[in-house]
N, CA, C and O atoms as a GROMACS GRO file, in nm:
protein
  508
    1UNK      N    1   7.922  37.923   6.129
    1UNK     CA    2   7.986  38.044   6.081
    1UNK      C    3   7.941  38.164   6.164
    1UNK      O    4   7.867  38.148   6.261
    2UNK      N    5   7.985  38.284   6.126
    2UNK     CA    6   7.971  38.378   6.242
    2UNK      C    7   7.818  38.434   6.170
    2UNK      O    8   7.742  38.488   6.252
    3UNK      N    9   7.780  38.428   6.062
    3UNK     CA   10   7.660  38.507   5.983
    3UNK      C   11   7.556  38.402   6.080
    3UNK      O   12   7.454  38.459   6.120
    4UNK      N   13   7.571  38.265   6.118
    4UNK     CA   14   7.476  38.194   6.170
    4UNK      C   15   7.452  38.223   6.298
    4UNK      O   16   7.354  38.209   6.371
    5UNK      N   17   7.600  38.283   6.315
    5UNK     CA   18   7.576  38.270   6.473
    5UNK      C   19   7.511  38.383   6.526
    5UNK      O   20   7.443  38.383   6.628
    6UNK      N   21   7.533  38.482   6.452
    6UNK     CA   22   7.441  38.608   6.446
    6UNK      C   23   7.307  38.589   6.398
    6UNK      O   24   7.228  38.666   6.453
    7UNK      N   25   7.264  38.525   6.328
    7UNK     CA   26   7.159  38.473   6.353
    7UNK      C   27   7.076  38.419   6.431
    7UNK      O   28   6.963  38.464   6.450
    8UNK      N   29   7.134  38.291   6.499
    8UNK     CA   30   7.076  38.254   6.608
    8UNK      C   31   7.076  38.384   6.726
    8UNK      O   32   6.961  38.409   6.762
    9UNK      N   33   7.139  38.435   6.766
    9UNK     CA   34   7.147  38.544   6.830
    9UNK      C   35   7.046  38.667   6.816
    9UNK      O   36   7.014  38.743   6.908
   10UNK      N   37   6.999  38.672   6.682
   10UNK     CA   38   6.904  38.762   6.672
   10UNK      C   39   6.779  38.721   6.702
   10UNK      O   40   6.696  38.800   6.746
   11UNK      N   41   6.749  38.577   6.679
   11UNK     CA   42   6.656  38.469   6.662
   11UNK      C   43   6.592  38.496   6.812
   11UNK      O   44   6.473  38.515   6.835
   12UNK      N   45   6.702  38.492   6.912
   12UNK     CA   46   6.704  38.438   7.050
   12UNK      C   47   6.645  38.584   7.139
   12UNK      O   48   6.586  38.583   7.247
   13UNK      N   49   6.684  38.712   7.052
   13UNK     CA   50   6.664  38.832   7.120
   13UNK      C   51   6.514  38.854   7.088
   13UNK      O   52   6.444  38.923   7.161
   14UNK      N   53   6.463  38.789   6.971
   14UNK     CA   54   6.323  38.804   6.960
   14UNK      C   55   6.205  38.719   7.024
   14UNK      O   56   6.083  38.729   7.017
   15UNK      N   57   6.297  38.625   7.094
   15UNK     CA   58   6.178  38.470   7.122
   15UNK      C   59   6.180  38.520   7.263
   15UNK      O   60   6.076  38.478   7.315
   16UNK      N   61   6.267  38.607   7.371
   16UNK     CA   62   6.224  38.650   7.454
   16UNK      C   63   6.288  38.555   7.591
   16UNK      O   64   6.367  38.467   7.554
   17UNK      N   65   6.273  38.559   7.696
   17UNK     CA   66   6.340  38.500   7.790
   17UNK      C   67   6.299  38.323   7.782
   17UNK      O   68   6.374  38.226   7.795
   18UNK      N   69   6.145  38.329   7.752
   18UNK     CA   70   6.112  38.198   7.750
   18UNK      C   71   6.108  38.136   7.624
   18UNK      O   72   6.023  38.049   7.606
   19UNK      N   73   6.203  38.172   7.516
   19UNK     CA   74   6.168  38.127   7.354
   19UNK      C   75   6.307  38.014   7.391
   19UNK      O   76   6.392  38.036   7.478
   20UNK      N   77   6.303  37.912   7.316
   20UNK     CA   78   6.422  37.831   7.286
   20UNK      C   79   6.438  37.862   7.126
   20UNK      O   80   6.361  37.933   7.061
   21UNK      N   81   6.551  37.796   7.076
   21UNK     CA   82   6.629  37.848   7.009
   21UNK      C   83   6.691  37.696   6.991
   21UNK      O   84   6.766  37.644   7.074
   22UNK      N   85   6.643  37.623   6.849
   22UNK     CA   86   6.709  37.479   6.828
   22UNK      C   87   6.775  37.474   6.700
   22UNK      O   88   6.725  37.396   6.619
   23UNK      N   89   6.896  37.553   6.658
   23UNK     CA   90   6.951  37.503   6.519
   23UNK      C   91   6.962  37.382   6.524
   23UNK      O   92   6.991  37.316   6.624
   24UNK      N   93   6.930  37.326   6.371
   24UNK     CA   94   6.931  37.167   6.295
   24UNK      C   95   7.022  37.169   6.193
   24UNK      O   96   7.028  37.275   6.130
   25UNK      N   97   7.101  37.073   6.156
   25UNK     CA   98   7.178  37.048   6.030
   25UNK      C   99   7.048  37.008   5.969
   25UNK      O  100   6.974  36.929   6.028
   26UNK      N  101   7.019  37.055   5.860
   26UNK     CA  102   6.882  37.051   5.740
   26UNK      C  103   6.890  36.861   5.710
   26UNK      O  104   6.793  36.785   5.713
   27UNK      N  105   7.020  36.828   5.686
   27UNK     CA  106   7.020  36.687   5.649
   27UNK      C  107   7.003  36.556   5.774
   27UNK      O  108   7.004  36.436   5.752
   28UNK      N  109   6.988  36.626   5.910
   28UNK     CA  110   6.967  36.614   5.982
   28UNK      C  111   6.836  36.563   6.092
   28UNK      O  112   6.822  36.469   6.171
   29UNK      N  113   6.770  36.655   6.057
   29UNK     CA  114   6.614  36.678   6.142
   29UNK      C  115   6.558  36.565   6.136
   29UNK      O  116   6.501  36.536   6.241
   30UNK      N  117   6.551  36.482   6.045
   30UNK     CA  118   6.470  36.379   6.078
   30UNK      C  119   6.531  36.300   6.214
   30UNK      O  120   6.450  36.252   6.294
   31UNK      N  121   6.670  36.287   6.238
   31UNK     CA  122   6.729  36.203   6.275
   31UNK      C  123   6.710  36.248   6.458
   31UNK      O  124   6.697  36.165   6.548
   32UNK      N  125   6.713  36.384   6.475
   32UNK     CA  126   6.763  36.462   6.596
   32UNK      C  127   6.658  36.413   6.698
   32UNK      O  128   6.692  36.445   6.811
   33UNK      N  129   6.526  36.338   6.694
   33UNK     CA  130   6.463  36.307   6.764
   33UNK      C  131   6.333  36.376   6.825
   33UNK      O  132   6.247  36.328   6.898
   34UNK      N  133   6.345  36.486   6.781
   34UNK     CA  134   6.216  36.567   6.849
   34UNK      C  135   6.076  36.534   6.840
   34UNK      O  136   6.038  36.506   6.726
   35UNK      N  137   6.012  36.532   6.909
   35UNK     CA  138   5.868  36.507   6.880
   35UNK      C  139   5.762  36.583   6.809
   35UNK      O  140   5.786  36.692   6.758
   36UNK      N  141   5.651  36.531   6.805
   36UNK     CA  142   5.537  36.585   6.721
   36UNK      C  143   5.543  36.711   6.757
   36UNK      O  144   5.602  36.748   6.858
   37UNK      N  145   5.485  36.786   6.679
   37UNK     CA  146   5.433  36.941   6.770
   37UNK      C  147   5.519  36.969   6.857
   37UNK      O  148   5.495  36.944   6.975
   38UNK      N  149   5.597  37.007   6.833
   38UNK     CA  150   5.740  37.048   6.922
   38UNK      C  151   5.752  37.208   6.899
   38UNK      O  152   5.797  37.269   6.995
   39UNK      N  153   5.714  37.295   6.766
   39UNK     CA  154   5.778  37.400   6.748
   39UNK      C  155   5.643  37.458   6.704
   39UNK      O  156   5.550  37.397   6.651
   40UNK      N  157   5.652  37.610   6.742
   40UNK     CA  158   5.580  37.717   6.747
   40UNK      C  159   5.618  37.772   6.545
   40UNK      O  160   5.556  37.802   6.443
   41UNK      N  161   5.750  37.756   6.589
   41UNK     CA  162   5.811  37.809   6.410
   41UNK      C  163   5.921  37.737   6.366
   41UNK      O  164   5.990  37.662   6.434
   42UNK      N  165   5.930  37.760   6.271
   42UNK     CA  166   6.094  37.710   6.172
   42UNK      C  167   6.171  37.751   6.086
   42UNK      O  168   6.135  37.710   5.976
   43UNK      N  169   6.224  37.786   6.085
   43UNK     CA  170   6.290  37.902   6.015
   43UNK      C  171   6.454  37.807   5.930
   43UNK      O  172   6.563  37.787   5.983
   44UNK      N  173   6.405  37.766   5.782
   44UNK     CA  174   6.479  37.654   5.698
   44UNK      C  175   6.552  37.736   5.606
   44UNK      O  176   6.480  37.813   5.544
   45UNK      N  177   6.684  37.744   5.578
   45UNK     CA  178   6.775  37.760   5.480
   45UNK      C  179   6.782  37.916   5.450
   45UNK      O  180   6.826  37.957   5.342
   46UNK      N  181   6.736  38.002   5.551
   46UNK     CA  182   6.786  38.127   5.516
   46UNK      C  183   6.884  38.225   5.543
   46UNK      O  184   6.878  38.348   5.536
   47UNK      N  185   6.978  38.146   5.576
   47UNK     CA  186   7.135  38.192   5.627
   47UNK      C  187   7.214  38.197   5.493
   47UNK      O  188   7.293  38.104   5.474
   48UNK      N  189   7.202  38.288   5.403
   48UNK     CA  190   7.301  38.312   5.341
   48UNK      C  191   7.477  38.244   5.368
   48UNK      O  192   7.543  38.272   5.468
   49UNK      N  193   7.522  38.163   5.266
   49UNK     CA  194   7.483  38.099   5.140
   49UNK      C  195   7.389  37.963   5.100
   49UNK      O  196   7.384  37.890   5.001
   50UNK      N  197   7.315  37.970   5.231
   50UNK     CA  198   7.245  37.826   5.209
   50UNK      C  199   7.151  37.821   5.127
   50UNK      O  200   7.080  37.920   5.109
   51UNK      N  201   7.132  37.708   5.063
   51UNK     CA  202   7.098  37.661   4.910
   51UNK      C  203   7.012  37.557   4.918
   51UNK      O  204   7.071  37.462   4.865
   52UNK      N  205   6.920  37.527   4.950
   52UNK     CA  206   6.829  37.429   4.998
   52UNK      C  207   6.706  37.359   4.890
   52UNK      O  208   6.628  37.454   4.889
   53UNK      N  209   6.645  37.259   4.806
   53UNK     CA  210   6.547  37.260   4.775
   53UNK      C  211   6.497  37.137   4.866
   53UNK      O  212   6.535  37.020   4.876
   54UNK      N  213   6.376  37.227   4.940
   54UNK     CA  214   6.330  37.140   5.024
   54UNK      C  215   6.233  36.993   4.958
   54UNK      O  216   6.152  37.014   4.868
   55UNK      N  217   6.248  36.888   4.998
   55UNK     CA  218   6.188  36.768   4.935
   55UNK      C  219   6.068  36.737   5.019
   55UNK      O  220   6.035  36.767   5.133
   56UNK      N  221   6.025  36.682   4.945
   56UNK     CA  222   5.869  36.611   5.019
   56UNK      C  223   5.881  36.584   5.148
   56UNK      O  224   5.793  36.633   5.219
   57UNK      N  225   5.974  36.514   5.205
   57UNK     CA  226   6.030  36.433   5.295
   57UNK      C  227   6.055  36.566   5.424
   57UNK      O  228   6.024  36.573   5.543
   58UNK      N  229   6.120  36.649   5.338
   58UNK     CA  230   6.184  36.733   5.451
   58UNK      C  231   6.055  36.844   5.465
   58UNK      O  232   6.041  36.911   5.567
   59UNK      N  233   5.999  36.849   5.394
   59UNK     CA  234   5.852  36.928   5.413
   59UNK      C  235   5.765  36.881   5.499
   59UNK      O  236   5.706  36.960   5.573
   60UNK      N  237   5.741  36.733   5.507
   60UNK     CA  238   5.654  36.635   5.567
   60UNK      C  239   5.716  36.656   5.726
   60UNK      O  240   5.624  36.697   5.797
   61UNK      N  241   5.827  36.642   5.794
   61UNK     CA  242   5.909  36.638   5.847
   61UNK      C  243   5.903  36.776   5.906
   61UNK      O  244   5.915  36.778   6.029
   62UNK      N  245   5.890  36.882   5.853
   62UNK     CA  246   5.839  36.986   5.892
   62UNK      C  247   5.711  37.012   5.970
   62UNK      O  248   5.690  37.059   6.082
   63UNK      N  249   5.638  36.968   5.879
   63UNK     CA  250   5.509  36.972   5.939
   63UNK      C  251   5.452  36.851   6.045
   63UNK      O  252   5.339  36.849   6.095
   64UNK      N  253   5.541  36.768   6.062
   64UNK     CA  254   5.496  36.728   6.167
   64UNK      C  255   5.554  36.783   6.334
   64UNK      O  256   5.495  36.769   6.441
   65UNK      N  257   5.676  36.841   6.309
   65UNK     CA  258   5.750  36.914   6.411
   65UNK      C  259   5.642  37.012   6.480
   65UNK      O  260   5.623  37.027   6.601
   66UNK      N  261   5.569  37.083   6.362
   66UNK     CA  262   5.522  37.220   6.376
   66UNK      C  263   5.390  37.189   6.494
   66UNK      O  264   5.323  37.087   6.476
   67UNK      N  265   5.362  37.266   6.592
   67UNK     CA  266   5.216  37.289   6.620
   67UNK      C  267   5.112  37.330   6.581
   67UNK      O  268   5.130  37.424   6.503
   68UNK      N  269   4.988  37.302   6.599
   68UNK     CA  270   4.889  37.358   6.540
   68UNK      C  271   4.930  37.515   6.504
   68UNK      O  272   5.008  37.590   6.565
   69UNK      N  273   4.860  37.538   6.397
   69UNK     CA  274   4.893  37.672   6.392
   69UNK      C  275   5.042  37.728   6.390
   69UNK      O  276   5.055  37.849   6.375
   70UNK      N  277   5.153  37.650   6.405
   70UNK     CA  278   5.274  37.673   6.376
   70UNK      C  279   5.335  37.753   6.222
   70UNK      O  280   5.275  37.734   6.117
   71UNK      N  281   5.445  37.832   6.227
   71UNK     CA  282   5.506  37.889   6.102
   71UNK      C  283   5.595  37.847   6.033
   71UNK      O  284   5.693  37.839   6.108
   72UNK      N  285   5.625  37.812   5.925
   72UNK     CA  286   5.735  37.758   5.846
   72UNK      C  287   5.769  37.877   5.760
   72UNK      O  288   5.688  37.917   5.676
   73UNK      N  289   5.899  37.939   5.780
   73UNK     CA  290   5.942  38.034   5.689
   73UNK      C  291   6.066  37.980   5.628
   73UNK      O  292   6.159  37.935   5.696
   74UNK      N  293   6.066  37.989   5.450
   74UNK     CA  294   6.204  37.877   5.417
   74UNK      C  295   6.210  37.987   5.259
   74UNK      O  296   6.139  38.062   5.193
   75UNK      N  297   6.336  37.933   5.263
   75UNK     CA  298   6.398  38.013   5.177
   75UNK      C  299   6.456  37.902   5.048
   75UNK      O  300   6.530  37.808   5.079
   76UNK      N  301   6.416  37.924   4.918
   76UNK     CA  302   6.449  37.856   4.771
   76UNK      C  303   6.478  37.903   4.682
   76UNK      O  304   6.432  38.011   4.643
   77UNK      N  305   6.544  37.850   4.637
   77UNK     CA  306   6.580  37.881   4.476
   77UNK      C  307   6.502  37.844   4.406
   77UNK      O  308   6.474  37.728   4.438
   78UNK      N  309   6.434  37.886   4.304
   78UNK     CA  310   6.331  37.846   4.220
   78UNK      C  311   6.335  37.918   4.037
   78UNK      O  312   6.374  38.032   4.016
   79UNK      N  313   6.286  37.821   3.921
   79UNK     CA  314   6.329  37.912   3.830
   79UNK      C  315   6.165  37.916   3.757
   79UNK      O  316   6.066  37.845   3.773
   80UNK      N  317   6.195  38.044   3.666
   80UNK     CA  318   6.099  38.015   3.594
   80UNK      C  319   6.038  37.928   3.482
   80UNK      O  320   5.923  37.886   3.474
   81UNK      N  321   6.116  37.914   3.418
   81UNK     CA  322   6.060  37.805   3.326
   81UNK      C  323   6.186  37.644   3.310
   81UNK      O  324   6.309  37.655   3.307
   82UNK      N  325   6.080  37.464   3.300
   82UNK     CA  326   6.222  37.463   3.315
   82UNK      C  327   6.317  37.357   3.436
   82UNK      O  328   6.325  37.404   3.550
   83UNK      N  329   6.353  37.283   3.421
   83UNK     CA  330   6.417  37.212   3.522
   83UNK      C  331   6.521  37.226   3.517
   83UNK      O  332   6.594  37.143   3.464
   84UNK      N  333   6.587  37.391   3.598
   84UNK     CA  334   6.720  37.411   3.622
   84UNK      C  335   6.794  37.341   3.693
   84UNK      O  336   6.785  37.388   3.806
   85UNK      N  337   6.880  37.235   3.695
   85UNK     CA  338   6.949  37.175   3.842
   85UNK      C  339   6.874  37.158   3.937
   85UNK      O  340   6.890  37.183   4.056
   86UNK      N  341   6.765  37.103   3.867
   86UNK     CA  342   6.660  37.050   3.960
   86UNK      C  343   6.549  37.123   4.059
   86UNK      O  344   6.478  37.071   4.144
   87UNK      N  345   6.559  37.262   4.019
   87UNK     CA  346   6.500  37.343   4.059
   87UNK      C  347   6.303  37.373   4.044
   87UNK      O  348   6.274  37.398   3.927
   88UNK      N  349   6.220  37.373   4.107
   88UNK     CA  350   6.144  37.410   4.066
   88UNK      C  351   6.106  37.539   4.066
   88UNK      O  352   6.176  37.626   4.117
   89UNK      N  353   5.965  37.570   3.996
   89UNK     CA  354   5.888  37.676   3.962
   89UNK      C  355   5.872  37.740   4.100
   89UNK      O  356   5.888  37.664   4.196
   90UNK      N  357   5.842  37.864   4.122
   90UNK     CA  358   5.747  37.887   4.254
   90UNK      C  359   5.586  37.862   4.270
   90UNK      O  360   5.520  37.891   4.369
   91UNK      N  361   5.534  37.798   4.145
   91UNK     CA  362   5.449  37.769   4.152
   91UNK      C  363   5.422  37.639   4.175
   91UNK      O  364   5.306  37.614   4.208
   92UNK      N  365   5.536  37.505   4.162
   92UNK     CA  366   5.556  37.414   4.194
   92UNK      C  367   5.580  37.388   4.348
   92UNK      O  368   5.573  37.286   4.416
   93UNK      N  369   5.609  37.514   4.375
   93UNK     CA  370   5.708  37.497   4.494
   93UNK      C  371   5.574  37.524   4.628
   93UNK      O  372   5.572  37.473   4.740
   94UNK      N  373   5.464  37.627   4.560
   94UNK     CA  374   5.370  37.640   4.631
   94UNK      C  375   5.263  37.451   4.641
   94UNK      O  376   5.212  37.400   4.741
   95UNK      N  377   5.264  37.410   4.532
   95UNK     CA  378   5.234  37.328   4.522
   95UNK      C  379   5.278  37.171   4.609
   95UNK      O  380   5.188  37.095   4.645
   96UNK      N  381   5.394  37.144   4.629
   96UNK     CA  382   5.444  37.086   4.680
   96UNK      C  383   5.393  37.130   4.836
   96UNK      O  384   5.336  37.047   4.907
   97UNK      N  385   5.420  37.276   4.884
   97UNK     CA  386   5.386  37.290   5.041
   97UNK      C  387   5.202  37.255   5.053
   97UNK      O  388   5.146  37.226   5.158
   98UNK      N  389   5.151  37.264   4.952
   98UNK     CA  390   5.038  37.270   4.982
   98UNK      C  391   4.994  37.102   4.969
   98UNK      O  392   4.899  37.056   5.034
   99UNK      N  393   5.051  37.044   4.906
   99UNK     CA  394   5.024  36.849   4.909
   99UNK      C  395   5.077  36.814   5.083
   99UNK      O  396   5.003  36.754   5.161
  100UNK      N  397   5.189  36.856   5.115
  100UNK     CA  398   5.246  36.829   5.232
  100UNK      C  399   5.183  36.914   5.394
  100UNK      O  400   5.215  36.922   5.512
  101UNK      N  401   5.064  36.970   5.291
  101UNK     CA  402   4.956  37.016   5.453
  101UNK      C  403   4.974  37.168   5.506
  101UNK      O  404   4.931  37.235   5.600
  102UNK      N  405   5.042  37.184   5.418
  102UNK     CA  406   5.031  37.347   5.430
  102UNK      C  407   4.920  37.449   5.381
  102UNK      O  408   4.876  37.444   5.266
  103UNK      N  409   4.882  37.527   5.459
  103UNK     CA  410   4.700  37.584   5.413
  103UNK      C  411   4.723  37.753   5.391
  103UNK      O  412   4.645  37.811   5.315
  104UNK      N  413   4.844  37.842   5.465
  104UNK     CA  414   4.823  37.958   5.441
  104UNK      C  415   4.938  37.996   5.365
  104UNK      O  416   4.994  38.093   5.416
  105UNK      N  417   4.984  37.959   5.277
  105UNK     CA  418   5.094  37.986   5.186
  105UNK      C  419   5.109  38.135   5.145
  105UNK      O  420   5.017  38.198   5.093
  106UNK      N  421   5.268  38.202   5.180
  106UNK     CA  422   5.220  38.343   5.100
  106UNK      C  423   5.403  38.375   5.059
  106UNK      O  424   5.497  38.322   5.118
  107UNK      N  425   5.409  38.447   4.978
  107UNK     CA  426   5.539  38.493   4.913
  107UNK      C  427   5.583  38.616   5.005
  107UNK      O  428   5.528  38.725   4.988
  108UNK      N  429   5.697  38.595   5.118
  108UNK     CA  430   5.737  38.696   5.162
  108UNK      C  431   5.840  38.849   5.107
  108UNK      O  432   5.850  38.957   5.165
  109UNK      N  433   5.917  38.795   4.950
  109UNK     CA  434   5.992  38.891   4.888
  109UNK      C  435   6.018  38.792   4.794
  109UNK      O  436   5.965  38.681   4.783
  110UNK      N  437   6.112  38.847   4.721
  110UNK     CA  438   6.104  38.777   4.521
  110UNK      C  439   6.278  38.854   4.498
  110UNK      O  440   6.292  38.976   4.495
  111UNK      N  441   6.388  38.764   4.484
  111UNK     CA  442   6.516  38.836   4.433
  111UNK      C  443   6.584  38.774   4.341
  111UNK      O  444   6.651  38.671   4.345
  112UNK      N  445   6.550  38.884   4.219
  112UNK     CA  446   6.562  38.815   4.118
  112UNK      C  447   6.748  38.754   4.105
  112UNK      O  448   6.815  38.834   4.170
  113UNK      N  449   6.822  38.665   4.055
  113UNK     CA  450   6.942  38.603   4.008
  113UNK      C  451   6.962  38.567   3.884
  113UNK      O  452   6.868  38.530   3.813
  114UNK      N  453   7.077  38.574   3.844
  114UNK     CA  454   7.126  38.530   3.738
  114UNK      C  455   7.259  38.419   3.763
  114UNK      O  456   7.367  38.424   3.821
  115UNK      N  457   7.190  38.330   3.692
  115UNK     CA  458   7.336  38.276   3.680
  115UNK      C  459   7.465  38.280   3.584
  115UNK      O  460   7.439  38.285   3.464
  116UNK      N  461   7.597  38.278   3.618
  116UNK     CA  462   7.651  38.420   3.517
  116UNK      C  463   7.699  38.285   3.448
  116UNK      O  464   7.769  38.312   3.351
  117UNK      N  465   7.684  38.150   3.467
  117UNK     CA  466   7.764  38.017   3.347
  117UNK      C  467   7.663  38.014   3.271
  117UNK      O  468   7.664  38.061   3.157
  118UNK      N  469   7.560  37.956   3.327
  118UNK     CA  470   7.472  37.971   3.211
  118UNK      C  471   7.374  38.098   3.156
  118UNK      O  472   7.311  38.098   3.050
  119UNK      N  473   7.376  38.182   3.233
  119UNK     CA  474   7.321  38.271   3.226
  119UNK      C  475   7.136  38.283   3.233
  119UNK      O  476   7.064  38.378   3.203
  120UNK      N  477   7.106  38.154   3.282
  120UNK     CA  478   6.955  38.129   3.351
  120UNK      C  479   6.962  38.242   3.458
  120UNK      O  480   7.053  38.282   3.529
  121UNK      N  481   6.832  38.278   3.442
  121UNK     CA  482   6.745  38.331   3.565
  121UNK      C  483   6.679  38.225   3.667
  121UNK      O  484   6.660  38.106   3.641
  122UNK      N  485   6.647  38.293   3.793
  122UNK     CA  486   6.601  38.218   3.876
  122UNK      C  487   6.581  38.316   3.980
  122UNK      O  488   6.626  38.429   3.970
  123UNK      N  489   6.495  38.264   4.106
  123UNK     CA  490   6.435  38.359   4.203
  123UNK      C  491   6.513  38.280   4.358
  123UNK      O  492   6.556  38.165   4.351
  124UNK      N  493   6.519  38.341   4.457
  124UNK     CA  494   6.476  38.275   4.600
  124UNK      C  495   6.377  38.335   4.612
  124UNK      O  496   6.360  38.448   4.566
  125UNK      N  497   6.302  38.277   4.670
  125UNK     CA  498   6.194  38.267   4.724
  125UNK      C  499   6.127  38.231   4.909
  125UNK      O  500   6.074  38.126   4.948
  126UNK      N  501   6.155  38.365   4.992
  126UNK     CA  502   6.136  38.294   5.136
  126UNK      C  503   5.956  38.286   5.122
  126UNK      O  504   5.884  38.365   5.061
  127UNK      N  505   5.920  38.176   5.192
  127UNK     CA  506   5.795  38.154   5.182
  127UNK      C  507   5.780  38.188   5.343
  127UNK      O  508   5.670  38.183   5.397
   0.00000   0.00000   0.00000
């Protein structure tokens, strides 16, 4: 879409002459072949309207891409109390990154949602 493609584009103006620039289909990555320690950063599901709850698998999968010291910034839906459509807590959600080897976990912004059928609350959450 063009919101992505402006994305990658912005992505590309910040990584500098020598940054690469690898969009993944999310359902994808395992498959695409890349090796261990391949990426400096990763930047998962924050292209508006993407809707992502990342799984063990795709977390694990993450972190093995990443380099030492590498960044994972990802974006979730999360609710507060509650197994919305399968949603977890953000406290679950910290939990989960932190089983799958993640050590500096931090909450970059908090927006709150409503959903107007059922009228649940819920957060994204970019980590």
């Amino acid at each position: 879409t063009d919101l992505v493609s402006r994305t990658i584009e912005e992505l590309r103006s910040r990584t500098g002459i020598r940054g690469q620039i690898v969009p993944e289909n999310i359902e994808r990555i395992a498959l695409a072949g890349h090796g261990e320690s391949k990426f400096d950063a990763i930047v998962s599901s924050t292209v508006p309207p993407s809707c992502v709850i990342h799984t063990t698998t795709l977390l694990a999968e993450y972190i093995r891409l990443l380099k030492p010291g590498g960044r994972l910034s990802l974006r979730e839906p999360t609710c507060r109390v509650g197994d919305v459509t399968n949603m977890r807590s953000p406290e679950k959600l910290t939990s989960a990154l932190k089983l799958n080897g993640y050590t500096k976990i931090s909450e970059a912004s908090r927006v709150e949602t409503t959903d107007r059928k059922s009228g649940s609350a819920g957060m994204e959450r970019p980590i």
